[in-house]
C-alpha positions in Angstrom: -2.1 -13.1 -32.0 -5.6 -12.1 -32.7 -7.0 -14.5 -29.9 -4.9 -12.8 -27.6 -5.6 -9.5 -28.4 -9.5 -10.6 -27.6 -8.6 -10.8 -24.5 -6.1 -8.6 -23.5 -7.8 -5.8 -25.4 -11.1 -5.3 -23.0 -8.5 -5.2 -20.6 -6.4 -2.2 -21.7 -10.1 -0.7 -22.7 -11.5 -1.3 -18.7 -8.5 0.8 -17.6 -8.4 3.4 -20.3 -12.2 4.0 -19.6 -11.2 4.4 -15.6 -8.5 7.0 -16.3 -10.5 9.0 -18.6 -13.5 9.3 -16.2 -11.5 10.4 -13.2 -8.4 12.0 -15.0 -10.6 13.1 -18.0 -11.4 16.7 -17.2 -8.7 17.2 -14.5 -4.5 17.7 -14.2 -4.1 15.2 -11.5 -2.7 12.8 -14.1 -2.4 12.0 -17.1 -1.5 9.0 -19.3 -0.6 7.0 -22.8 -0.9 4.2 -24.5 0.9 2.9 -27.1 -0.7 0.8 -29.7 0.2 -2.6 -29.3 2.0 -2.4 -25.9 1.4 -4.4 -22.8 1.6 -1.2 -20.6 -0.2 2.0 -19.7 2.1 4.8 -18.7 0.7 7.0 -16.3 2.3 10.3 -14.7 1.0 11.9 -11.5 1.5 15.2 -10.1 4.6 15.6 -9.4 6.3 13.7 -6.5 3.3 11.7 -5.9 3.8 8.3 -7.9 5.5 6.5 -4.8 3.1 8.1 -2.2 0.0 6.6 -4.4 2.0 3.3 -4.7 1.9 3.0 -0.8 -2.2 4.0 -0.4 -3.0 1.3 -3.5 -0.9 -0.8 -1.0 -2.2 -0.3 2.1 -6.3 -0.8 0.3 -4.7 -4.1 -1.0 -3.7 -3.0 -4.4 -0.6 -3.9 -6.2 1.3 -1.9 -8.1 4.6 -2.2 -10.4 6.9 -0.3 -8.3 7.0 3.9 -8.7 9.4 5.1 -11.4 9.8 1.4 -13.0 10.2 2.5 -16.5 13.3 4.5 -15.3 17.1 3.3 -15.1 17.2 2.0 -11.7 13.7 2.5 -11.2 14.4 6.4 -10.1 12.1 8.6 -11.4 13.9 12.3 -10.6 10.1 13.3 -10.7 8.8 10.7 -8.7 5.7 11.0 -11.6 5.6 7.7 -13.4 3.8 4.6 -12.6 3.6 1.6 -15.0 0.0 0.1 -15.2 -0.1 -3.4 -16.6 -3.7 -5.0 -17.3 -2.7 -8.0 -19.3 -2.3 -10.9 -16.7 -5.3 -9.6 -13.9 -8.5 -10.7 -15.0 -11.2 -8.2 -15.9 -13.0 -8.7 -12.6 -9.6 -7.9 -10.9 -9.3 -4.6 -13.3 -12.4 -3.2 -12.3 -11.6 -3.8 -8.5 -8.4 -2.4 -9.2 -8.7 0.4 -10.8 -11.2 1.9 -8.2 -8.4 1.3 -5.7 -5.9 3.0 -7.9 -8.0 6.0 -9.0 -9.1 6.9 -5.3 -5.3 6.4 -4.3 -4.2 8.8 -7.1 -7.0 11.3 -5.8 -5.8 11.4 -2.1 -2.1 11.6 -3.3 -3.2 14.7 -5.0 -5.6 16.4 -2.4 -2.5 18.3 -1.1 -0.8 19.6 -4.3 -4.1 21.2 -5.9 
């Protein structure tokens, strides 16, 4: 266990360290992480999680579908997305994070 948490945890640590320095001093989102989990949960504005699901999608970013952690993936909010850094590498973090923070950003450039 301790060999894989040397390499999962710069993982988790690549992505926290994106969310807090867009998301840090802002409401667009925000987000937690439970120690020892394989996932980051992250909540939009409202009625935005699908809408930045399909931007991260259209820059070449994948995402675990909007709402995921919901029964039958519907999130009456349309909030939640599911961020999971443990099988991308850290290159591929990096990458995708960017992609994922500016798609959260022009989700929100309406609501604020």
């Amino acid at each position: 266990m301790q060999k894989h948490a040397e390499i999962i945890k710069p993982r988790f640590e690549s992505v926290l360290k994106h969310l807090e320095e867009a998301f840090g001093d802002n409401a667009l989102g925000q987000w937690e992480s439970a120690d020892g989990g394989y996932f980051i949960s992250f909540d939009t504005q409202e009625g935005l999680a699908k809408k930045v699901v399909a931007l991260a999608g259209q820059a070449g970013g994948k995402l675990t579908p909007a709402g995921a952690t919901f029964p039958y993936g519907k999130d009456p909010r349309d909030r939640n997305l599911r961020l999971a850094p443990t099988f991308p590498s850290l290159d591929e973090i990096e990458r995708a994070m960017a992609v994922f923070c500016v798609s959260v950003e022009l989700a929100s450039a309406g609501k604020t």
